[in-house]
Every structure is written in C-alpha cells, then in structure tokens.
Z-matrix of the N, CA and C atoms (Angstrom, degrees):
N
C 1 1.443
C 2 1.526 1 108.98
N 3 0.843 2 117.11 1 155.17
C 4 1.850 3 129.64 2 -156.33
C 5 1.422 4 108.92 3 -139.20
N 6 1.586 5 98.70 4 108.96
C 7 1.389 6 119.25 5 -175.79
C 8 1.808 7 100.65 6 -65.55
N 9 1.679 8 84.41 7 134.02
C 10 1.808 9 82.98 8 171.17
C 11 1.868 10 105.64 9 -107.70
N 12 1.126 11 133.93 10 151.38
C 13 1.362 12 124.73 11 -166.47
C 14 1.751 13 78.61 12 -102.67
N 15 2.017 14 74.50 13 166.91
C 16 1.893 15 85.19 14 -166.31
C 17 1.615 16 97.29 15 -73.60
N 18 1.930 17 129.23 16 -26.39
C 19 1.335 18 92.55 17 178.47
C 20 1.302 19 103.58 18 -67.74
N 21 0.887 20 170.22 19 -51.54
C 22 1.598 21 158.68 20 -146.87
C 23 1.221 22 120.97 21 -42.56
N 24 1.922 23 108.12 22 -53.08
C 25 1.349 24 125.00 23 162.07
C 26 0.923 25 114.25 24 -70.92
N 27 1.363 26 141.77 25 -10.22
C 28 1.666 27 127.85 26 -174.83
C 29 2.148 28 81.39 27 -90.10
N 30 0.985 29 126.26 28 -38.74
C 31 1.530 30 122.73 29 -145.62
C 32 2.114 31 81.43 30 -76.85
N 33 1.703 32 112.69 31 -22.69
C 34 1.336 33 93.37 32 -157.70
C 35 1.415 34 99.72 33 -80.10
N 36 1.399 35 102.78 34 -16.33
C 37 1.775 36 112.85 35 -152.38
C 38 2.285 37 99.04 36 -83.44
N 39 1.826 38 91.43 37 -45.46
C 40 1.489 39 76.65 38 161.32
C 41 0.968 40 125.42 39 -55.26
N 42 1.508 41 135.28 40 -55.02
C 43 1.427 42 135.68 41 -173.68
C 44 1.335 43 106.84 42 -41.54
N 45 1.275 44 147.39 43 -48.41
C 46 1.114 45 154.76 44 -179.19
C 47 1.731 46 103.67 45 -64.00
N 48 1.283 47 119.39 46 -68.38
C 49 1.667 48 93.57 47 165.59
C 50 1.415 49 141.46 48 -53.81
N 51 1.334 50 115.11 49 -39.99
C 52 1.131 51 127.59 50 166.51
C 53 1.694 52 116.12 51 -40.69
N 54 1.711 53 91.99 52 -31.92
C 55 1.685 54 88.12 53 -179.47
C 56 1.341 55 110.34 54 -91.37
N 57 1.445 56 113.20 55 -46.32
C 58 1.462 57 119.02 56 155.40
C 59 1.508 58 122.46 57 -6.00
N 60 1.425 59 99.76 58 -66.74
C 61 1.381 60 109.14 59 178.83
C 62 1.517 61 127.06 60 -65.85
N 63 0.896 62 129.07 61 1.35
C 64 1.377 63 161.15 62 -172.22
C 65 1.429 64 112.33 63 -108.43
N 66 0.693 65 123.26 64 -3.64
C 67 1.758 66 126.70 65 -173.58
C 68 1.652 67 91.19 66 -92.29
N 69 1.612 68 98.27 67 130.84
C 70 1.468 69 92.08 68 159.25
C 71 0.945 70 125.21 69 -88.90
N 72 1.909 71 108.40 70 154.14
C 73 1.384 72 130.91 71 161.02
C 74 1.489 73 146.84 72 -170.80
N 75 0.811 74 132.32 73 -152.30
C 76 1.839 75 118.64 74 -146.46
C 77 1.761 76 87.53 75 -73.30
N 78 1.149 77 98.27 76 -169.37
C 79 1.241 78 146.06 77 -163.44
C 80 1.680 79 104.99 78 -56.56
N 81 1.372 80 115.99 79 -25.22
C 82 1.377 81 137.31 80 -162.07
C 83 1.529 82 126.50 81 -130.31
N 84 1.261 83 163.28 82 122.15
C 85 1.447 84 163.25 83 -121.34
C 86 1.434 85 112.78 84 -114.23
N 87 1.561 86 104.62 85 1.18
C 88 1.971 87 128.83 86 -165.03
C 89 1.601 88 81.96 87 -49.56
N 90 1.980 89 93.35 88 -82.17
C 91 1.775 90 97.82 89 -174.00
C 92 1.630 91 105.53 90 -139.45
N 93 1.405 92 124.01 91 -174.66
C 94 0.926 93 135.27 92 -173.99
C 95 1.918 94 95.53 93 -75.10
N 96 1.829 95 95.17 94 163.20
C 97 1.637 96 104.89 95 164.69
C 98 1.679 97 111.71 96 -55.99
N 99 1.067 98 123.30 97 -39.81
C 100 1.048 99 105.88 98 -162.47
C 101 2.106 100 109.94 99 -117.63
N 102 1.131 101 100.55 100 50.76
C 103 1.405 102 129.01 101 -159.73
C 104 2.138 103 81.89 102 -86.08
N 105 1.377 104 113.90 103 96.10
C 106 1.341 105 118.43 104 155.33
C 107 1.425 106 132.46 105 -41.45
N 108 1.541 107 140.76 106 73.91
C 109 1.476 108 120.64 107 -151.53
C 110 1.821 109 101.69 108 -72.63
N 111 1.426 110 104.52 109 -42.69
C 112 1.346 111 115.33 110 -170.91
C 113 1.842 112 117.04 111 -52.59
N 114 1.673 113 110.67 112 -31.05
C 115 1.153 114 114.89 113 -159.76
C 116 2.274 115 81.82 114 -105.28
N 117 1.033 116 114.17 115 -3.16
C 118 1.872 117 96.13 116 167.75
C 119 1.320 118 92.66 117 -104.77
N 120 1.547 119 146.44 118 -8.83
C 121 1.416 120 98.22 119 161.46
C 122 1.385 121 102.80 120 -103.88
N 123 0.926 122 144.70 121 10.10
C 124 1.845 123 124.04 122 143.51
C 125 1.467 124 125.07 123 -51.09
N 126 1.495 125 92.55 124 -48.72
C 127 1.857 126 92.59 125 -179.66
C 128 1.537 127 91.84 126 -70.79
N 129 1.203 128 147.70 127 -30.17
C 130 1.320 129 141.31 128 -152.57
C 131 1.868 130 101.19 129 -82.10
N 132 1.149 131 110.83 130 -42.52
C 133 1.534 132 127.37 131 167.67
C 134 1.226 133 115.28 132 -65.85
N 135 1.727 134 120.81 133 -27.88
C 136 1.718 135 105.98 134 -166.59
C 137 1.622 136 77.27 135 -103.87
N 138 1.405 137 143.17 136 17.85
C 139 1.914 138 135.23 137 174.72
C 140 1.197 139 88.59 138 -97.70
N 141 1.515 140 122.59 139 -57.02
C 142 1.157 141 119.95 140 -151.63
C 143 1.846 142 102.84 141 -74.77
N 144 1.086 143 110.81 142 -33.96
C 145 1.833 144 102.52 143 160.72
C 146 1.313 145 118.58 144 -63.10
N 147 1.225 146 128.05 145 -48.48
C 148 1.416 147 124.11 146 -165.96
C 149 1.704 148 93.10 147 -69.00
N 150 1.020 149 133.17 148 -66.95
C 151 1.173 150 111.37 149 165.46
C 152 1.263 151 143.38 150 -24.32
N 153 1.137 152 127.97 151 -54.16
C 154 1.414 153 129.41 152 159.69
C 155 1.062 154 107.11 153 -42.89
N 156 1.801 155 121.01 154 -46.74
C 157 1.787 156 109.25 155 -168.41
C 158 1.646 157 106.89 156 -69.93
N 159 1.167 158 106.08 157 -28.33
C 160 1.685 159 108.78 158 -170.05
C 161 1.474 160 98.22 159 -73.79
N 162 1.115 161 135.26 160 -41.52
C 163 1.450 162 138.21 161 -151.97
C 164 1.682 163 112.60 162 -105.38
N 165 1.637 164 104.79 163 -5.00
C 166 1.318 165 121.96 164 173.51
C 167 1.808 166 106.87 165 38.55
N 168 1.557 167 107.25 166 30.52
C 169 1.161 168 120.84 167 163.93
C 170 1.297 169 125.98 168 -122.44
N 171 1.347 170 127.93 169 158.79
C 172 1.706 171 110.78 170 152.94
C 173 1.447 172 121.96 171 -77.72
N 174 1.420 173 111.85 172 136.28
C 175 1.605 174 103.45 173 162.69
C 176 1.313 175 114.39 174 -141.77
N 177 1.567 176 97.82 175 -161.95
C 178 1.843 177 84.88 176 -147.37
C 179 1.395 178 112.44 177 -96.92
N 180 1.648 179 135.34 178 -163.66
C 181 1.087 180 115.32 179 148.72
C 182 1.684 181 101.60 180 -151.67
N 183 1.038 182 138.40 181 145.75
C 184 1.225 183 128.00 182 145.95
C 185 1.281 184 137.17 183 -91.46
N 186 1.467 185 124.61 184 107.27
C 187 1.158 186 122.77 185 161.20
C 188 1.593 187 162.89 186 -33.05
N 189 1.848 188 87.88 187 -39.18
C 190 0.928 189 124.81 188 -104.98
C 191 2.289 190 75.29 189 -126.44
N 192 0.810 191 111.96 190 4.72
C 193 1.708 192 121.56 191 162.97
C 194 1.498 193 107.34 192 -64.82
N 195 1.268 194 78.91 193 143.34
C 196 1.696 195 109.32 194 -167.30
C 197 1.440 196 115.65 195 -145.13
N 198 1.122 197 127.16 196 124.16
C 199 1.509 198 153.41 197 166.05
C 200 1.965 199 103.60 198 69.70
N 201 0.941 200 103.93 199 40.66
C 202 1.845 201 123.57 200 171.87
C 203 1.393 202 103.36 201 -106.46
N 204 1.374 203 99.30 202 159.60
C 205 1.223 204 135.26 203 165.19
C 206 1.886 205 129.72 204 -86.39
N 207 1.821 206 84.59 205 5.02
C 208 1.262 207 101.30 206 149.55
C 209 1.578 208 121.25 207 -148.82
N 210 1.512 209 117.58 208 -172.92
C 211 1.608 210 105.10 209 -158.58
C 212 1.619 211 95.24 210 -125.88
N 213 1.331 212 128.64 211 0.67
C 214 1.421 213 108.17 212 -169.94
C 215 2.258 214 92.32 213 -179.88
N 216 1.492 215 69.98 214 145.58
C 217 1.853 216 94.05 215 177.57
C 218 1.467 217 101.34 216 -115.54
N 219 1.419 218 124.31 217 124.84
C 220 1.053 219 120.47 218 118.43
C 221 1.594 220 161.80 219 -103.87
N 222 1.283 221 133.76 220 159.41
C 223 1.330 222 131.54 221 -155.49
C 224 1.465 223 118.14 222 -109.81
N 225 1.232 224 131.96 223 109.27
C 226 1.450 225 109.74 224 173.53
C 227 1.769 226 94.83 225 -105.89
N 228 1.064 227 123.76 226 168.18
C 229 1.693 228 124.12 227 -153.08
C 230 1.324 229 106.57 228 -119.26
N 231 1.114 230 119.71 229 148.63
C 232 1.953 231 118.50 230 -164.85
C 233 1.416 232 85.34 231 -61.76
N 234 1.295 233 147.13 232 -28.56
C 235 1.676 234 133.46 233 -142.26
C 236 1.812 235 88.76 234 -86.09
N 237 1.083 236 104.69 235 -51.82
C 238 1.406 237 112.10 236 -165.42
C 239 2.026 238 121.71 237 -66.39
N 240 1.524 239 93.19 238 0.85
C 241 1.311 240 104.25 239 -179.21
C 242 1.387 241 144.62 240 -120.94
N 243 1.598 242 145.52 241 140.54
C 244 1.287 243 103.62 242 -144.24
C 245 1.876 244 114.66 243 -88.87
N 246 1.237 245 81.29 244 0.38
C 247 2.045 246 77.71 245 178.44
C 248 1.806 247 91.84 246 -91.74
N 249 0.814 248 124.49 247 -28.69
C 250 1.283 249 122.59 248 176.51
C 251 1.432 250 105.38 249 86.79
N 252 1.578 251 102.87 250 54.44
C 253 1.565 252 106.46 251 167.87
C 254 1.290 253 107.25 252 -140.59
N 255 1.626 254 131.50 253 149.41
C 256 1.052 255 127.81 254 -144.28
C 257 2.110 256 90.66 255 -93.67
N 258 1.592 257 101.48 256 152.49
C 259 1.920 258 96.43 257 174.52
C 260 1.100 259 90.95 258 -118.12
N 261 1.542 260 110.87 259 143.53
C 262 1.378 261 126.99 260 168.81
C 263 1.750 262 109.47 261 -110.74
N 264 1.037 263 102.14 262 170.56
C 265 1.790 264 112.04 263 -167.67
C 266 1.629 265 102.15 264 -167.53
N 267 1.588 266 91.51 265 125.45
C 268 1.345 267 93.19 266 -160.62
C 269 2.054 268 71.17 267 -129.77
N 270 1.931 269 111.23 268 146.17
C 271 1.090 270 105.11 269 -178.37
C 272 1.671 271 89.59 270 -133.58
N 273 1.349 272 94.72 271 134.30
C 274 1.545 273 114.70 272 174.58
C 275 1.671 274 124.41 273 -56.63
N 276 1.434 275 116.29 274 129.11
C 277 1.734 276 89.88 275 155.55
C 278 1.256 277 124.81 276 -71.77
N 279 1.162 278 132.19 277 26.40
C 280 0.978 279 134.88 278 -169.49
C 281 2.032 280 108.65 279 -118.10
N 282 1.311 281 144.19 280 130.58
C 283 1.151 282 170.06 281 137.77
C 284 1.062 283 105.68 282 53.50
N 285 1.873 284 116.47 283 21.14
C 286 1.468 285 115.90 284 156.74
C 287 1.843 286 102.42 285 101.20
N 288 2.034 287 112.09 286 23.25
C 289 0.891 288 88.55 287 -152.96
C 290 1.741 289 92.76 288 -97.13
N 291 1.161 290 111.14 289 -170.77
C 292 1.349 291 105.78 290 174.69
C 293 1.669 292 119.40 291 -169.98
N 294 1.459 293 118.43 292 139.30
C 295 1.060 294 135.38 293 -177.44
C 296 1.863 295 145.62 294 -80.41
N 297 0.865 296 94.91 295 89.92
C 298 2.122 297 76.51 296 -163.60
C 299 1.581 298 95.40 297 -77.07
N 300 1.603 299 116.70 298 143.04
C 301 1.385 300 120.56 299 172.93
C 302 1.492 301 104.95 300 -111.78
N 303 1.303 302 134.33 301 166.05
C 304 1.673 303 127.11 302 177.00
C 305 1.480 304 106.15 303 -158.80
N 306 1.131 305 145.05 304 80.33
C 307 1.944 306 119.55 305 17.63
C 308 1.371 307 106.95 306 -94.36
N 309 1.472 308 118.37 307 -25.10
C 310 1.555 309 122.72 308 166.46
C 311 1.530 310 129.13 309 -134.49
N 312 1.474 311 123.48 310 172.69
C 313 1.326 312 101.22 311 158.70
C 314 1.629 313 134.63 312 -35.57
N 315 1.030 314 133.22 313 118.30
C 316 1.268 315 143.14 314 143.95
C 317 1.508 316 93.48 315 108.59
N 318 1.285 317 126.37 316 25.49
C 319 1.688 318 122.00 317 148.86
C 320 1.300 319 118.49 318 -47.31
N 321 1.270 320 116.73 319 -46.14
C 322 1.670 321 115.89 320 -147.33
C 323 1.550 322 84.64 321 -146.53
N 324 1.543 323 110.87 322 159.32
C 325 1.464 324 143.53 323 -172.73
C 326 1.340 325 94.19 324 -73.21
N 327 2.049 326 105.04 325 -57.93
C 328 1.412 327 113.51 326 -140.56
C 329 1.630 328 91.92 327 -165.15
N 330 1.181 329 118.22 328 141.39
C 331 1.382 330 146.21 329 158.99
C 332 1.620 331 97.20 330 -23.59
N 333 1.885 332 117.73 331 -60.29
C 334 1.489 333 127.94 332 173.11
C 335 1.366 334 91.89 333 -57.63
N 336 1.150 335 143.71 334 -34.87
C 337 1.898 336 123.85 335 -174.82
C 338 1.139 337 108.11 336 -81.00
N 339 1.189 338 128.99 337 -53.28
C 340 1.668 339 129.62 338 157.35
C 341 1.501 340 114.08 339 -9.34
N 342 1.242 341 99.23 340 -82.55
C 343 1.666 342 129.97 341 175.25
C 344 1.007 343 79.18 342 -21.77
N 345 1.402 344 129.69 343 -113.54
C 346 1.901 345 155.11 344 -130.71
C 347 1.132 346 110.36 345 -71.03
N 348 2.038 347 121.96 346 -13.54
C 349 1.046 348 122.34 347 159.39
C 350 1.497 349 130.52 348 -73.64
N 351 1.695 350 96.24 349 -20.41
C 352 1.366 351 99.69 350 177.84
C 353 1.568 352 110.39 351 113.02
N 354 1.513 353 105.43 352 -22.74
C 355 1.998 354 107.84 353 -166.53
C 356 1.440 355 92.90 354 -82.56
N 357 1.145 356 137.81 355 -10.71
C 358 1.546 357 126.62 356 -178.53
C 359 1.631 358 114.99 357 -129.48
N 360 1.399 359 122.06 358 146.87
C 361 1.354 360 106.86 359 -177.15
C 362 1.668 361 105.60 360 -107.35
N 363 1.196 362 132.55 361 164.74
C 364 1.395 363 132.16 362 174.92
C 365 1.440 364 100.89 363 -46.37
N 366 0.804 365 130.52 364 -36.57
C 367 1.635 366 125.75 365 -134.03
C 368 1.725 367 94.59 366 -102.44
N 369 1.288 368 103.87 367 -60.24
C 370 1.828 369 104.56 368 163.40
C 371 1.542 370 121.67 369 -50.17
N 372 1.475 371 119.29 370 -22.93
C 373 1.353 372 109.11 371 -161.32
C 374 1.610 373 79.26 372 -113.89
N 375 0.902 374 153.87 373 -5.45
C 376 2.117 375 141.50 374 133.52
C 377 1.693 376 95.50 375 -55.46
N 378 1.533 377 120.46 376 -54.44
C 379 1.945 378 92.05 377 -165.95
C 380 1.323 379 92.16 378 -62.89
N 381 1.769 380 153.90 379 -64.90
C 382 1.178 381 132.69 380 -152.70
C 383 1.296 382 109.45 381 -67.42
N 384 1.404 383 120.02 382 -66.68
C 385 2.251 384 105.68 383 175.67
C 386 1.415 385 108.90 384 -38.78
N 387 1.454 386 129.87 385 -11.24
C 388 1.663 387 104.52 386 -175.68
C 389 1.412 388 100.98 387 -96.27
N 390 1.264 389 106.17 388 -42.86
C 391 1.650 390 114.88 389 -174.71
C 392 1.957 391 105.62 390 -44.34
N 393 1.543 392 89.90 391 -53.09
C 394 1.678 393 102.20 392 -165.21
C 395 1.636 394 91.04 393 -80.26
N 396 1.476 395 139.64 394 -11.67
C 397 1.493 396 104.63 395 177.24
C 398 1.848 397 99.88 396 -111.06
N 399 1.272 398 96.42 397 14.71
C 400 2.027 399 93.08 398 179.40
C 401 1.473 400 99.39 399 -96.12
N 402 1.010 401 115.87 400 -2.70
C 403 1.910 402 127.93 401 -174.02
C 404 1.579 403 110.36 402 -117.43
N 405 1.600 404 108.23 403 -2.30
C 406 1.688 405 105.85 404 -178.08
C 407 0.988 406 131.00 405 69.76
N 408 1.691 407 114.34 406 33.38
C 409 1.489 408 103.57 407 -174.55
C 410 2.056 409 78.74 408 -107.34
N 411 1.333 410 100.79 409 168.48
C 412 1.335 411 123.21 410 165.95
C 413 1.580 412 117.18 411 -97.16
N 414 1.517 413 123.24 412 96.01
C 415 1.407 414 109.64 413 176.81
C 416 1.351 415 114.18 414 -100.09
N 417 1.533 416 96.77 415 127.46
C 418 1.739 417 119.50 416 -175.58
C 419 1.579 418 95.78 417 -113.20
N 420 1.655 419 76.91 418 134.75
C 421 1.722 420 104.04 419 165.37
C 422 1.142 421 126.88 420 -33.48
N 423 1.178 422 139.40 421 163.65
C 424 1.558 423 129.59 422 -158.60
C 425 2.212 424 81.90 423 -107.88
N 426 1.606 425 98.85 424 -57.65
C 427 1.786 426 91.28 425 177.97
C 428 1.687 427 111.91 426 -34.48
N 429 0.919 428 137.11 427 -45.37
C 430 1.529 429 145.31 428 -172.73
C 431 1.869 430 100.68 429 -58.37
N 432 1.132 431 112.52 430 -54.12
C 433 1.481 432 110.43 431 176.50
C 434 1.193 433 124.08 432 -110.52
N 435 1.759 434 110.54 433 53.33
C 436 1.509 435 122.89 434 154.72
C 437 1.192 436 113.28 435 -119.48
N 438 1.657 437 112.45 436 -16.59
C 439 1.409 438 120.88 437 148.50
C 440 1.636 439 133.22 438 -18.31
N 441 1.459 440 114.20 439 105.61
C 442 1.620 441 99.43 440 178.27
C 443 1.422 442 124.30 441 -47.98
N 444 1.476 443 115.17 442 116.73
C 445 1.138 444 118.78 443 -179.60
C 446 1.626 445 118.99 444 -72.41
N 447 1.457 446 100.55 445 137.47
C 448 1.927 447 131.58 446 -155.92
C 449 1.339 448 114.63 447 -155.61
N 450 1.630 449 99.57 448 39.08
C 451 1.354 450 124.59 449 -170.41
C 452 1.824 451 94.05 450 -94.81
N 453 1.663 452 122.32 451 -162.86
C 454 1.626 453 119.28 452 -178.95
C 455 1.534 454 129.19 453 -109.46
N 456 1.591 455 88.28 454 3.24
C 457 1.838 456 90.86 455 -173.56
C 458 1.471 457 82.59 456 -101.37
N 459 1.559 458 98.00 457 175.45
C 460 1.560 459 102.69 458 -174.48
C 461 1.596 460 126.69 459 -127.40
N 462 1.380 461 80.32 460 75.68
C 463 1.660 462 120.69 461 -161.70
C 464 1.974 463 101.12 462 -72.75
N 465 1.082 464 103.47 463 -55.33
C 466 1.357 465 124.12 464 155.13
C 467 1.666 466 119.78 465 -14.63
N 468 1.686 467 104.32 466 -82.04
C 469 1.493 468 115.53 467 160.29
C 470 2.060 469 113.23 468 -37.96
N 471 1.323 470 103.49 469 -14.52
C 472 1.778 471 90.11 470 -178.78
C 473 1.088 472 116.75 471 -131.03
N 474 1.621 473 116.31 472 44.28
C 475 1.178 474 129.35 473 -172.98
C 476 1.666 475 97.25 474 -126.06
N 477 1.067 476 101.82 475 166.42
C 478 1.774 477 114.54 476 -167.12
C 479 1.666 478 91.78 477 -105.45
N 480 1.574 479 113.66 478 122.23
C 481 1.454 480 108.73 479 172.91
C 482 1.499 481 150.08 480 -35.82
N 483 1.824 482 83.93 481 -26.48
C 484 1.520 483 102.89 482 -177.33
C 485 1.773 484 99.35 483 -80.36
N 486 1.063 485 111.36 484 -37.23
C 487 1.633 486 108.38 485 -174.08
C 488 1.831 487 107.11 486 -116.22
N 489 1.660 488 104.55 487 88.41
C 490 1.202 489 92.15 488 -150.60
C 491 1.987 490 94.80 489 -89.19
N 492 1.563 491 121.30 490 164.41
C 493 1.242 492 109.63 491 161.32
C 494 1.406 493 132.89 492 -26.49
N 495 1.723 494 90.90 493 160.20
C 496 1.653 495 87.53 494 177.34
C 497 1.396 496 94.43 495 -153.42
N 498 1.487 497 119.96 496 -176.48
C 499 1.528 498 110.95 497 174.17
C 500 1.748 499 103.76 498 -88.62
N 501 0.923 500 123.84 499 -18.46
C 502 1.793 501 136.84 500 146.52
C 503 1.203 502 84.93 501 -8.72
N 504 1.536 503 111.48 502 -91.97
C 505 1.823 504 131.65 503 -134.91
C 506 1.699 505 103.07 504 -72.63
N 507 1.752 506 101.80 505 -21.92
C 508 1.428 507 109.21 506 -156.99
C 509 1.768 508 98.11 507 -85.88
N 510 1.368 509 120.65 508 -14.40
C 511 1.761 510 123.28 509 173.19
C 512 1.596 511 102.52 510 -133.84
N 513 0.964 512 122.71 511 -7.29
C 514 1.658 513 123.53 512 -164.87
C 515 1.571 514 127.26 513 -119.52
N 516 1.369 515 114.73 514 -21.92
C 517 1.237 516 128.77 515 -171.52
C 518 1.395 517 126.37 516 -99.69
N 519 1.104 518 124.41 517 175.75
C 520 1.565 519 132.14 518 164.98
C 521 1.576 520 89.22 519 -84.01
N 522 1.606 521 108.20 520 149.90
C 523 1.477 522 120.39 521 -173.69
C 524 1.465 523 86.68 522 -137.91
C-alpha cells in the first residue's frame, strides 16, 4: 500500500474544487444547476444514522439552512466523544464535498491538527472519514478553504473588503 503525502491530497482535493466551482449554474452561488435536493437529504439521513450507530449516541442535524453554499450541519455532541469535544459537519451543495469542524469552524487546520491537539481521537476521526467517504462525500481540510478565493464566478465582487472571500464561503458558507 502506497503512502500518499498530505501535499498530494491537498493538490487532489483542490482539483476537485476548482472543478466544483466550474459547474454550471443559475443566477445565484447557493448550488450548481444540477444540484440533486432529493438525493442530499438521503445521503444526509443515511450520515446522520451511521453516525448515531458509530457514536452510539444521538446527534443533531440541521436542515433547516438557507441561502448557503451548503445544505445541512451535522452534530456529534462532546458527551458522545472520546476527547470530549463536540464534531461538526457541514455538507456542501457542491460535488459531495464535506467539512469536519472541532468545536467550530476554524479551530483546527486539519483533522491531523485536531489529532495532536488532543480535540479528536484516532478512532472518532476513522468513524467520521469512513462514514463520510462510504457515502462519497470528499472531506477537505478546513486550511485549504480559508484560502482567498481565485476561483471563476464572481463571488469576490460581493464580498465586503474587510472580510474578503475564501474557498470557505465559496462551498461552506452563508452567501
């Protein structure tokens, strides 16, 4: 088996936004034209179960997002975890991609910073990457999308200078 180094995966995971971003669609940056609603909350229902089974807890989810560039949060709860910090998961309309946060956006670099920080244990951060890559989502580093976004729509032009884009806002954010 053949170690891939993390730049390799960071270079595969851009490629995948970069194309992401490229997908056409309407009038607005929410989601792409051909953005499935029916088939993200199934996968969103069969995460949010497998989770529960892995985490032998309940957790949460929100549905209930509006005018983002993504469609749904989920929660697993500090009780249910072994560092005893709560993971969040926020899933893109965009190409299945998806985010782990630890305790929020912009805690941690990387799942590996988590780890060595202590807020995540090996064993929890295999049930969420397996759950989220046995369902096809792609989870990218949170460092990768704080990056100023220099993507092709012109997301940029409608951002306030002081808080300028990022690839964050461009799959992850309220828009």
């Amino acid at each position: 088996m053949s170690h891939i180094s993390e730049d390799d995966r960071d270079q595969r995971v851009l490629r995948v936004l970069r194309e992401a971003d490229r997908l056409p669609g309407p009038d607005h940056l929410e989601f792409p034209e051909d953005f499935d609603h029916p088939r993200a909350k199934e996968l969103l229902a069969e995460l949010h179960a497998r989770l529960e089974q892995e985490f032998s807890h309940p957790c949460t989810v929100d549905r209930h997002v509006q005018d983002a560039s993504f469609h749904a949060l989920v929660g697993v709860p500090a009780e249910a975890t072994g560092a005893g910090v709560p993971i969040g998961i926020r899933l893109s309309n965009y190409a299945d991609l998806a985010v782990v946060t630890l305790p929020a956006p912009g805690s941690h670099d990387s799942l590996d910073d988590a780890v060595a920080r202590g807020d995540l244990t090996e064993t929890d951060r295999r049930r969420v990457e397996d759950a989220l890559s046995d369902l096809g989502f792609v989870t990218v580093p949170e460092r990768l999308l704080h990056r100023p976004y220099d993507g092709v729509t012109p997301l940029s032009e409608f951002r306030n200078p002081d808080h300028p884009a990022t690839w964050w806002t461009r799959f992850f954010d309220y828009i």
